[in-house]
KEDREN-919097 format. One record per residue (C-alpha): residue in one letter; x, y, z. Coordinates in Angstrom, 3 decimals, padded with zeros to 6 digits, always signed. Example, Ala and Ser with C-alpha at 12.3 -4.5 7.8 and 13.67 -1.06 7.14 Angstrom:
BEGIN
NODE res       px       py       pz
NODE   A +012.300 -004.500 +007.800
NODE   S +013.670 -001.060 +007.140
***
This chain:
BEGIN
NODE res       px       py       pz
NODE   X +000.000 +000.000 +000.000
NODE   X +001.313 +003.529 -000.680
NODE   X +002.240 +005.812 +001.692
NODE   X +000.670 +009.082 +002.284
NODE   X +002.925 +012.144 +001.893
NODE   X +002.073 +015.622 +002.877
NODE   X +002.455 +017.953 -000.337
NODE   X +001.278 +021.711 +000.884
NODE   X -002.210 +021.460 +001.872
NODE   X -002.791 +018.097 -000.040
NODE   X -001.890 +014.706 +000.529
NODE   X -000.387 +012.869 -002.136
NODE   X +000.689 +009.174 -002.478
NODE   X +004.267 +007.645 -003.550
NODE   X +002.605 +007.641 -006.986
NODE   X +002.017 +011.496 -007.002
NODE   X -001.307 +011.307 -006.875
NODE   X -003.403 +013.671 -004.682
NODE   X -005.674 +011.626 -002.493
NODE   X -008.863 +012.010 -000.397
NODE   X -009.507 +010.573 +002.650
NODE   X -013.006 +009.346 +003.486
NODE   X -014.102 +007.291 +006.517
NODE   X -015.223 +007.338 +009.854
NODE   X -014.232 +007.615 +013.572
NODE   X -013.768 +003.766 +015.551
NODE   X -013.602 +004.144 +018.911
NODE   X -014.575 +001.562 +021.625
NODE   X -014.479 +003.184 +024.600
NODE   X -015.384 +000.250 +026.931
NODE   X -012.349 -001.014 +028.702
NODE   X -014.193 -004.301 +030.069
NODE   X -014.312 -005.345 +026.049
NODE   X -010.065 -004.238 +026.169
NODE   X -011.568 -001.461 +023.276
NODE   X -012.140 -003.776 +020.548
NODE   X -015.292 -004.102 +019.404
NODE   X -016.450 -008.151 +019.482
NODE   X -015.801 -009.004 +015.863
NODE   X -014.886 -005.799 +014.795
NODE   X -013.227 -007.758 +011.446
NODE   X -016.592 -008.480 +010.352
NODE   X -016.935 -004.190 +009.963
NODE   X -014.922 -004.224 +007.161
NODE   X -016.543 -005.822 +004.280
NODE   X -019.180 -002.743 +005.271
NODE   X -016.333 -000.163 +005.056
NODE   X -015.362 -001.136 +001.621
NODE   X -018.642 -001.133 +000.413
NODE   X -019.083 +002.400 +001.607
NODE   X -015.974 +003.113 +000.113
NODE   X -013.885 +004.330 +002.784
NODE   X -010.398 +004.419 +003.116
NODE   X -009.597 +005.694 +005.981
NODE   X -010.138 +004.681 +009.940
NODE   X -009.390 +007.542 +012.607
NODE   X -009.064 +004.157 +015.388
NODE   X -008.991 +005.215 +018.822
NODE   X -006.588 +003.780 +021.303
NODE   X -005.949 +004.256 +024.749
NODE   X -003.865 +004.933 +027.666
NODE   X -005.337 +002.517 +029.996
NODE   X -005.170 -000.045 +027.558
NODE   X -001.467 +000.838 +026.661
NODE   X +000.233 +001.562 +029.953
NODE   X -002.068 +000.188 +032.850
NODE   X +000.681 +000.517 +034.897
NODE   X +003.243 +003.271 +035.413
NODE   X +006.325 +002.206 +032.642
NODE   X +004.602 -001.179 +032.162
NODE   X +003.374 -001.464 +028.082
NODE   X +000.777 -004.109 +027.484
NODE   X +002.035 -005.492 +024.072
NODE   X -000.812 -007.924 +023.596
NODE   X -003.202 -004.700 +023.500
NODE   X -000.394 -002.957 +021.112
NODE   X -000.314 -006.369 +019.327
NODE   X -004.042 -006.353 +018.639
NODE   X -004.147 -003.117 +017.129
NODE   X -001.422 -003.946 +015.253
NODE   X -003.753 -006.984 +013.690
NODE   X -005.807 -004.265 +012.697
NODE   X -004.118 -001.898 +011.113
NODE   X -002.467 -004.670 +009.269
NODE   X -006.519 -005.764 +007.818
NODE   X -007.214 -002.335 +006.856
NODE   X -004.104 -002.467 +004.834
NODE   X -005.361 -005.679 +002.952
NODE   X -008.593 -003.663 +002.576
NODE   X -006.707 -000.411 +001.627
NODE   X -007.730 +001.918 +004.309
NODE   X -005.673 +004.176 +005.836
NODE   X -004.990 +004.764 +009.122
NODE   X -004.761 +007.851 +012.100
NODE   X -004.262 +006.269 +015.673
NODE   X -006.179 +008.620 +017.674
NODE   X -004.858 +008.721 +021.463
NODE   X -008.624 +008.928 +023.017
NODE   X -009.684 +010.450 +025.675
NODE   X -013.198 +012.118 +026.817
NODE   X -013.567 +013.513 +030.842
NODE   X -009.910 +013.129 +030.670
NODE   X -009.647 +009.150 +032.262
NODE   X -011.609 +005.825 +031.765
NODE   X -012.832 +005.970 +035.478
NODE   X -015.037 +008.887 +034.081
NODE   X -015.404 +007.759 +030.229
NODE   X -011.853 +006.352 +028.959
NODE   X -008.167 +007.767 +028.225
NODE   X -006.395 +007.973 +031.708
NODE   X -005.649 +005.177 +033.476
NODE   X -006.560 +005.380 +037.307
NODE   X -002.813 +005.500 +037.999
NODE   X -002.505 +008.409 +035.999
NODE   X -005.729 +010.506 +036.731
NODE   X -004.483 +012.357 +039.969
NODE   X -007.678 +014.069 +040.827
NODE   X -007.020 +014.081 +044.778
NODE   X -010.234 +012.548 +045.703
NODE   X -012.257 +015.228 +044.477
NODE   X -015.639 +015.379 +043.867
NODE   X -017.230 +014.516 +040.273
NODE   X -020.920 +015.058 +039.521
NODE   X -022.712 +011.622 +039.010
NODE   X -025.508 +013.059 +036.750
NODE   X -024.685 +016.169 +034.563
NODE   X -027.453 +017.098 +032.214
NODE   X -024.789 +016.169 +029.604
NODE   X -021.719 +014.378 +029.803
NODE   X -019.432 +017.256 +028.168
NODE   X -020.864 +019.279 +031.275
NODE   X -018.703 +017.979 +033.575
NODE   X -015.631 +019.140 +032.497
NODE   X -016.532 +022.287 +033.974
NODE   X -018.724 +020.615 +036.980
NODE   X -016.492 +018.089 +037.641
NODE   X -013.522 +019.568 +040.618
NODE   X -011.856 +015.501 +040.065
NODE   X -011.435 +016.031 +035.957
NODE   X -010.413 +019.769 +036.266
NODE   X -007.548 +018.781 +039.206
NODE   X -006.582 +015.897 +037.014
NODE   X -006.328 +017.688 +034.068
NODE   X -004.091 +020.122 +035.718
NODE   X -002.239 +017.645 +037.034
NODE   X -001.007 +016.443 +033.565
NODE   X -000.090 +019.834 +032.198
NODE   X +001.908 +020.522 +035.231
NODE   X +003.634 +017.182 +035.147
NODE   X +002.982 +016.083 +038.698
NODE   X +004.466 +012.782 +039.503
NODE   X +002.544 +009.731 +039.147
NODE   X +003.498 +007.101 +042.408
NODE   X +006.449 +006.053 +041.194
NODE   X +007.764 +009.854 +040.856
NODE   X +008.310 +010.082 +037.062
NODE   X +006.398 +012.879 +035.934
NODE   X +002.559 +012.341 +033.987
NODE   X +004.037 +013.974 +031.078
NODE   X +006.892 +011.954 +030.989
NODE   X +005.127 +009.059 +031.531
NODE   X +003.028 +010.209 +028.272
NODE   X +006.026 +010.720 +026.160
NODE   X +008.016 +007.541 +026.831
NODE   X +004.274 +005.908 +025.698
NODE   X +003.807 +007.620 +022.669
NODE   X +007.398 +006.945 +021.462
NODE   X +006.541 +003.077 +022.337
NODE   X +003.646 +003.425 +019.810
NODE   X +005.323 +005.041 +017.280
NODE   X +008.109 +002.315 +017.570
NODE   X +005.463 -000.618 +017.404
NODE   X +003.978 +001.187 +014.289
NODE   X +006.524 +002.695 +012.446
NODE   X +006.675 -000.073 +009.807
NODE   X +002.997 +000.348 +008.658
NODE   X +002.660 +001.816 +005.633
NODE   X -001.143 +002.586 +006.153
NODE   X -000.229 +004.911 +009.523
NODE   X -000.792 +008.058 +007.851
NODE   X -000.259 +009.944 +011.481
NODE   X -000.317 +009.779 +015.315
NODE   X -002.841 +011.999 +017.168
NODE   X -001.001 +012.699 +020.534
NODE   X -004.363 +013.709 +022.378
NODE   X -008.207 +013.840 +021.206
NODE   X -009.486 +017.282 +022.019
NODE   X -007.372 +018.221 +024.878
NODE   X -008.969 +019.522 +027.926
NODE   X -007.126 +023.033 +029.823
NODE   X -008.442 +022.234 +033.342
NODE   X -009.661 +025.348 +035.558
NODE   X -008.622 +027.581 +032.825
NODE   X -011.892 +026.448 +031.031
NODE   X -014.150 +027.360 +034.160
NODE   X -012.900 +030.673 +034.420
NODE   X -013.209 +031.557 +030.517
NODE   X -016.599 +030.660 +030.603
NODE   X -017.263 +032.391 +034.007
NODE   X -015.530 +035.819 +032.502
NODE   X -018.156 +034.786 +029.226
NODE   X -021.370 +034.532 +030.807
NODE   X -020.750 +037.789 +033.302
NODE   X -020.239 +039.384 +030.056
NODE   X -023.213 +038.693 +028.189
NODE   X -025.525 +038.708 +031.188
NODE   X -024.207 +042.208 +030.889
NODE   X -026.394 +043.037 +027.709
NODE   X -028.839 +040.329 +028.405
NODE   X -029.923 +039.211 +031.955
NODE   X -031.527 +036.728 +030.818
NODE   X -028.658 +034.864 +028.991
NODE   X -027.991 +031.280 +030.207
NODE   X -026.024 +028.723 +028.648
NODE   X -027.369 +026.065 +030.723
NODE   X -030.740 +026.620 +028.972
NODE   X -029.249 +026.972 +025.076
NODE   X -032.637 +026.394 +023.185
NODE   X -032.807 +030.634 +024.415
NODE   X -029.487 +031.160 +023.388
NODE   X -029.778 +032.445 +019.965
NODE   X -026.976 +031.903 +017.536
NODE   X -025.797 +035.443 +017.471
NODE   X -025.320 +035.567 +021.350
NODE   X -023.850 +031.644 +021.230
NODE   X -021.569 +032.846 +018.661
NODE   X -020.546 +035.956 +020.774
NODE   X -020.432 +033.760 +023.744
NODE   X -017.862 +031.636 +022.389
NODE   X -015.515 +034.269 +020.663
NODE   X -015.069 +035.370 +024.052
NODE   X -014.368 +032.452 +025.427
NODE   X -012.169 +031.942 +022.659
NODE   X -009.861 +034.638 +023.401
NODE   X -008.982 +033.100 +027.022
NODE   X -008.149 +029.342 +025.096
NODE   X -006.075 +031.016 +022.252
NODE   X -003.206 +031.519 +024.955
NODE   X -003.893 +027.706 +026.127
NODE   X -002.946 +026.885 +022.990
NODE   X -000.212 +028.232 +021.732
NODE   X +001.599 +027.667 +025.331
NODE   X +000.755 +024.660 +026.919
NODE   X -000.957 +023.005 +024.123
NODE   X +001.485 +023.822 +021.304
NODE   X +004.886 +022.552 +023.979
NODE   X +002.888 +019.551 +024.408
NODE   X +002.654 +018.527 +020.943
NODE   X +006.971 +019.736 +020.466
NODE   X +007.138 +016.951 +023.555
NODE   X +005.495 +014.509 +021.766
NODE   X +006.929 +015.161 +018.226
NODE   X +010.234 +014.838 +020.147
NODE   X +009.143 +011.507 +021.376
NODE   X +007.861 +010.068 +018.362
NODE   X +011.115 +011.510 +015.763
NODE   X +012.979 +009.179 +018.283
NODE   X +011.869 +006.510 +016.199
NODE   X +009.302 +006.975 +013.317
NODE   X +008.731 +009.924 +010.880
NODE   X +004.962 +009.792 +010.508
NODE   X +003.488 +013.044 +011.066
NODE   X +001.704 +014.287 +013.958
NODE   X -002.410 +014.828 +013.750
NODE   X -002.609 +017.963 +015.680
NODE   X -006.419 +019.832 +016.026
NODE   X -006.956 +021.952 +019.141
NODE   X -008.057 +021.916 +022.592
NODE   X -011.813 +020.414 +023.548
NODE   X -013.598 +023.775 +022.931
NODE   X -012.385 +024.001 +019.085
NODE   X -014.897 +021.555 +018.312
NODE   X -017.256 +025.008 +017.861
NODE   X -016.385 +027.676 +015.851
NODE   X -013.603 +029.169 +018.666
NODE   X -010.316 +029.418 +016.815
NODE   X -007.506 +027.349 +017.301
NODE   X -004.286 +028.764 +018.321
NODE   X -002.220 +026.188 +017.344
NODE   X +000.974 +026.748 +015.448
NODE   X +002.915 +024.365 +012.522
NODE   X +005.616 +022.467 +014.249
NODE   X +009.125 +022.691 +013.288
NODE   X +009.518 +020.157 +010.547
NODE   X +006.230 +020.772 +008.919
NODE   X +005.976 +017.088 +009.165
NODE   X +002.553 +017.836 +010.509
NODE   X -001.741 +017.539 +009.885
NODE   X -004.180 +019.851 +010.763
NODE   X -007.745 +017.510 +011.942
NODE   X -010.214 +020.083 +013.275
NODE   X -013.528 +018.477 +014.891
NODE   X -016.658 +020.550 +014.551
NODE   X -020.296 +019.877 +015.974
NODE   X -023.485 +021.680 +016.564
NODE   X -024.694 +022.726 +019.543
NODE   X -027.413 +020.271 +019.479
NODE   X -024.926 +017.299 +019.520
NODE   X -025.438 +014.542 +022.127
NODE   X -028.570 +016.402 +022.689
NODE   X -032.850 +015.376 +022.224
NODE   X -032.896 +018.863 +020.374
NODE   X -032.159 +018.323 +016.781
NODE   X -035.186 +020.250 +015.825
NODE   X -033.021 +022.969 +016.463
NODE   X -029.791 +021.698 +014.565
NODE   X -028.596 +025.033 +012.250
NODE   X -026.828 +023.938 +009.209
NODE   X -025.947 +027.887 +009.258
NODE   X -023.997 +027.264 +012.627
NODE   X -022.199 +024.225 +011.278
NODE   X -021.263 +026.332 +007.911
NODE   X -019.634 +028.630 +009.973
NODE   X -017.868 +027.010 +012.757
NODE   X -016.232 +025.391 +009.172
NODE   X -015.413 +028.483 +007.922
NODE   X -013.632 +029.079 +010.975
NODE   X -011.706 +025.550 +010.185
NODE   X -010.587 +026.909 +006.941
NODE   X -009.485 +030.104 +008.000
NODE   X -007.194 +027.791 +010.507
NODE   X -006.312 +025.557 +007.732
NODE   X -004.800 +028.911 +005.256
NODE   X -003.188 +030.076 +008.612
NODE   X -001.176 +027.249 +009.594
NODE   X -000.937 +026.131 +005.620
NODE   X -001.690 +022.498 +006.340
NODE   X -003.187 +019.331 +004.685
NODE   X -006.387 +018.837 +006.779
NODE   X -008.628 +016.406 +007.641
NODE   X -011.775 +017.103 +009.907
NODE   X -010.926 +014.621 +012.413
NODE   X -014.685 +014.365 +014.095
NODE   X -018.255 +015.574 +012.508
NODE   X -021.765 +014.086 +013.284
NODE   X -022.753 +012.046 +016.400
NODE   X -025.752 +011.695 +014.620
NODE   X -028.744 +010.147 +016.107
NODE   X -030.272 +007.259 +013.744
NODE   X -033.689 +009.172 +012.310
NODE   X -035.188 +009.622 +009.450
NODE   X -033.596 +013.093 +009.032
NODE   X -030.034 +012.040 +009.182
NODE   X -029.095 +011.160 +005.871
NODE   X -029.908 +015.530 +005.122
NODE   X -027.881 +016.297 +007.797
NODE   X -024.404 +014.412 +006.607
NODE   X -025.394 +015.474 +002.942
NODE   X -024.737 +018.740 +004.084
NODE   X -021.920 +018.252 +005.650
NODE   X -020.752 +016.242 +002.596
NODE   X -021.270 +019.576 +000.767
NODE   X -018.578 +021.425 +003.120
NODE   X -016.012 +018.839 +002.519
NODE   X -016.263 +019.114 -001.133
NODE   X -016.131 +023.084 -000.881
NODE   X -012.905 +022.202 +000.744
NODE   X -011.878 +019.643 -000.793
NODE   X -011.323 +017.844 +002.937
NODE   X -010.866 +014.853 +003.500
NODE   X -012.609 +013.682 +006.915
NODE   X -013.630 +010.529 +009.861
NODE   X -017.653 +011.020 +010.186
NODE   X -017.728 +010.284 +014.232
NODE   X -018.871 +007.380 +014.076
NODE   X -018.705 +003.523 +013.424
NODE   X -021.106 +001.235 +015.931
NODE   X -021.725 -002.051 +015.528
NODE   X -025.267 -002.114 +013.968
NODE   X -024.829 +000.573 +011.156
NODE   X -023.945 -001.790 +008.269
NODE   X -027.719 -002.886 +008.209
NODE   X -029.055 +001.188 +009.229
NODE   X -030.299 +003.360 +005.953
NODE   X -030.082 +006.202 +007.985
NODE   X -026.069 +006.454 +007.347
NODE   X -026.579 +005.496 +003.806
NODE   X -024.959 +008.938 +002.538
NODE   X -022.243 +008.120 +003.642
NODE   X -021.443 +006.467 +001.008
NODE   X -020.894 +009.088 -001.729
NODE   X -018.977 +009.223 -004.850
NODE   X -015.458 +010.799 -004.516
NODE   X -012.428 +011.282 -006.035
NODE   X -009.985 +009.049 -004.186
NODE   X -006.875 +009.535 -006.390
NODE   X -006.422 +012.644 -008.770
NODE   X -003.436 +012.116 -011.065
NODE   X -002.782 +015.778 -010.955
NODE   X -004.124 +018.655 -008.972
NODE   X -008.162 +018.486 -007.823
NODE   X -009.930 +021.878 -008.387
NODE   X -013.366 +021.156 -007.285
NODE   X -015.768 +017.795 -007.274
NODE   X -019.553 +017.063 -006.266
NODE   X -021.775 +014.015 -005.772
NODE   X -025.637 +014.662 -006.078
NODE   X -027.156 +011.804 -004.443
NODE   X -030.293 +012.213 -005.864
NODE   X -029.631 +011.665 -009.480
NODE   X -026.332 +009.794 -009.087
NODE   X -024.164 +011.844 -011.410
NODE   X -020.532 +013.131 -010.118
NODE   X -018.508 +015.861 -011.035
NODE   X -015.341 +016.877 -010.920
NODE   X -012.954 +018.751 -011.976
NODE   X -008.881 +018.720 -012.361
NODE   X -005.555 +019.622 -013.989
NODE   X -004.042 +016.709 -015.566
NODE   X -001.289 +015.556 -015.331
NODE   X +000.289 +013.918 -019.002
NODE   X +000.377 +010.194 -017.124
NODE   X -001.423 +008.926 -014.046
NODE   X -004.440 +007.605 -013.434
NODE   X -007.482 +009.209 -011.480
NODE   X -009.404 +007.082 -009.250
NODE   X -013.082 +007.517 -008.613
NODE   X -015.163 +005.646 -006.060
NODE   X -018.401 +005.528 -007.452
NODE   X -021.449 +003.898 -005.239
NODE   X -023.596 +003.340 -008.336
NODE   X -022.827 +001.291 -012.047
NODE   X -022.485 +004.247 -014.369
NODE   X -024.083 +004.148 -017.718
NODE   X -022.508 +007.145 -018.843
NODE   X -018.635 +008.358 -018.508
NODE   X -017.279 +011.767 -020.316
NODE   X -013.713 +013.664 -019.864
NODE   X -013.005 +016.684 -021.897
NODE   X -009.560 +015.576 -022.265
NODE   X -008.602 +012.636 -024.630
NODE   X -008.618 +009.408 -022.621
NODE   X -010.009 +006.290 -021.210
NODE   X -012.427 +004.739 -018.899
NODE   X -012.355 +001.524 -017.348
NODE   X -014.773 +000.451 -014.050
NODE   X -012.728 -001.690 -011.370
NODE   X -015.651 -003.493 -009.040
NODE   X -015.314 -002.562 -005.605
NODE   X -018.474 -004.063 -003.855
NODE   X -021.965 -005.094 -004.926
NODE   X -023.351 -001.844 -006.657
NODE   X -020.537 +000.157 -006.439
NODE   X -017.478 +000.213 -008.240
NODE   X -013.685 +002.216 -009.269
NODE   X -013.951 +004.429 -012.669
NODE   X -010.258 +004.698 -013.125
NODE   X -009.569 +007.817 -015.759
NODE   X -006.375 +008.071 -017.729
NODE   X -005.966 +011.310 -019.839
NODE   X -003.901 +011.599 -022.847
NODE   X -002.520 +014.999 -022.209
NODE   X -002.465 +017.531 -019.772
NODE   X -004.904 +020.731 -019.241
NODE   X -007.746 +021.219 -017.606
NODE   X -010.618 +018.160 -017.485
NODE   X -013.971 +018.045 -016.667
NODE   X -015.130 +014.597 -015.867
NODE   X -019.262 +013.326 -015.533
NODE   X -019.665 +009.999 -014.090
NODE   X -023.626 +009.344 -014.418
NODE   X -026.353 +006.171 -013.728
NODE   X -027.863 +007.574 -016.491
NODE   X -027.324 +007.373 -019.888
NODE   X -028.585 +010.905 -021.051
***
């Protein structure tokens, strides 16, 4: 399998082709099931039928380091297995250090060893789980904790410990062509500095509106959320380019040791919104940018209110990050959708944003279950996997199943289309040739090679006319 380079903003493989990355999130929390799904091989028949190739797989800390220095290599060896199956299957993969309330005695990441909390209190019922990261006086200690590099028990240092970890992945994985990247941390928490930037927020807008009140955000309008969180923003901006962006140097330190994959770098917790990230490029450029970004609604019973304006712009926000930092990105977490019958609109839309941006991205994500749910069938969409040259612009309409794209060609190559339909009808404005590669039942490859370079404008149809 070829490996992924980093080109500018684009990905390209050994072959020079510029590639997009399509797939979804995998992450099984559950540390009495040692985070493996039970017959999580059987998923990937599915996830070649929806065309992915790419996995964002979660791993964790408590399954790689229950113990302070002590590696369990029969967990590393088992994720091993499966990156090696997504290579037969040619998928891609980002390892994706979990974590959600900071440690898996509250969700998963931490291991108990390592989530020095002090015996504070944590809320047993917050209205929703992202909640307690500001309830929560155990997460917010132990999260402080870790960015101070308080010793664990046997006096090396939580960040240490962390580092000496990640460079033990990187070693175990360094010979997999498919490991596109390491993600050091998923959405990094900043521990009591989050409390007091939304404290400083609310005083502020209670200041124009009395009334205001997070807790209740189906009265929040978008306008005052929006205002809300720029000023939160401006508190987590220093976060990270400090703490944040010296954590990631640690770990890129770490991992060079032994491995030159790059590092999957996004932004703290709250960047899953539309607040800015203040994350820098790291020294080598050896580096991806993998924004999240979710409604307000997510996790939520309220998707009556769901604003596809909200999500537009939190993404605009993404892409003013992405021309600042000059990266090749991939949006790291979207969705959480519930199954319902209005799901399939909301990830066409979001389908739409990625094209715009020609993004590649990990819809969050895979459960056992959805390989027999039609309310994730957009998911599978038409795409350009492999561009021999340089992608301008592409869409998929669902509806009619006809694909567009367009490209500058390159004189040899060949471009790579997944297409989740058998086309009838197949046009380039270029001189060259078709030919269709199955790929599953009903879907299948349209592999293009143009006879000389220029500009080409390809339709891929079900229909004839």
């Amino acid at each position: 399998m070829e490996k992924i380079l980093l080109k500018g903003t684009r990905f390209i493989n050994e072959s020079g082709r510029e590639v997009i990355l399509h797939g979804v999130n995998v992450l099984c929390r559950e540390a009495k099931l040692g985070h493996f799904y039970p017959k999580f091989e059987d998923a990937f028949p599915f996830f070649k039928k929806m065309g992915f190739n790419l996995l964002r797989f979660g791993i964790f800390w408590d399954g790689v380091e229950p113990q302070p220095g002590v590696y369990d290599e029969a967990y590393l060896g088992r994720v091993k297995e499966i990156v090696k199956l997504a290579e037969d299957y040619g998928i891609y993969i980002i390892l994706d250090m979990h974590q959600d309330l900071f440690a898996q005695k509250y969700i998963d990441g931490a291991p108990d060893w390592a989530c020095l909390d002090e015996g504070l209190p944590h809320p047993e019922h917050c209205t929703m789980w992202y909640n307690a990261y500001l309830e929560s006086e155990a997460i917010i200690r132990a999260a402080d904790n870790f960015w101070a590099n308080a010793p664990a028990a046997d006096g090396v240092g939580l960040l240490d410990h962390y580092s000496a970890m990640w460079e033990r992945i990187a070693q175990t994985f360094a010979d997999c062509s498919n490991v596109i990247g390491f993600e050091p941390m998923n959405e990094p928490f900043m521990g009591h500095i989050a409390r007091e930037a939304f404290g400083f927020a609310a005083q502020k807008m209670m200041e124009k509106n009395p009334d205001f009140d997070m807790n209740r955000p189906e009265t929040v309008s978008p306008e005052e959320q929006a205002e809300f969180m720029q000023i939160v923003g401006g508190r987590f901006l220093e976060f990270d380019r400090t703490t944040l962006m010296d954590f990631y140097r640690r770990m890129q330190a770490a991992i060079r040791r032994v491995s030159d994959k790059p590092l999957v770098t996004g932004g703290n917790i709250y960047c899953s919104t539309d607040i800015p990230t203040g994350i820098g490029r790291l020294d080598d450029g050896n580096q991806i940018y993998a924004p999240h970004g979710y409604d307000s609604v997510v996790d939520s019973d309220r998707y009556e209110s769901f604003s596809k304006e909200n999500v537009e712009r939190l993404y605009e926000e993404k892409r003013r990050g992405q021309d600042r930092l000059g990266l090749p990105t991939i949006v790291g977490e979207w969705g959480a959708f519930p199954s319902a019958d209005f799901t399939n609109n909301l990830i066409r839309h979001m389908n739409g944003i990625l094209e715009k941006n020609l993004w590649g991205s990990a819809y969050c994500e895979y459960r056992p279950g959805m390989e027999s749910d039609p309310n994730f069938s957009s998911l599978c969409r038409a795409y350009p996997q492999e561009t021999a040259g340089t992608l301008e612009a592409y869409h998929y309409d669902e509806a009619s199943c006809r694909f567009e794209m367009t490209f500058q060609a390159e004189a040899t190559g060949e471009t790579r289309i997944f297409c989740p339909f058998i086309p009838e009808k197949m046009e380039c404005s270029l001189p060259g040739a078709f030919r269709i590669e199955p790929a599953a039942d009903g879907s299948c490859f349209c592999i293009l090679k143009t006879e000389t370079v220029g500009r080409a404008v390809v339709v891929i149809s079900r229909n004839p006319e």
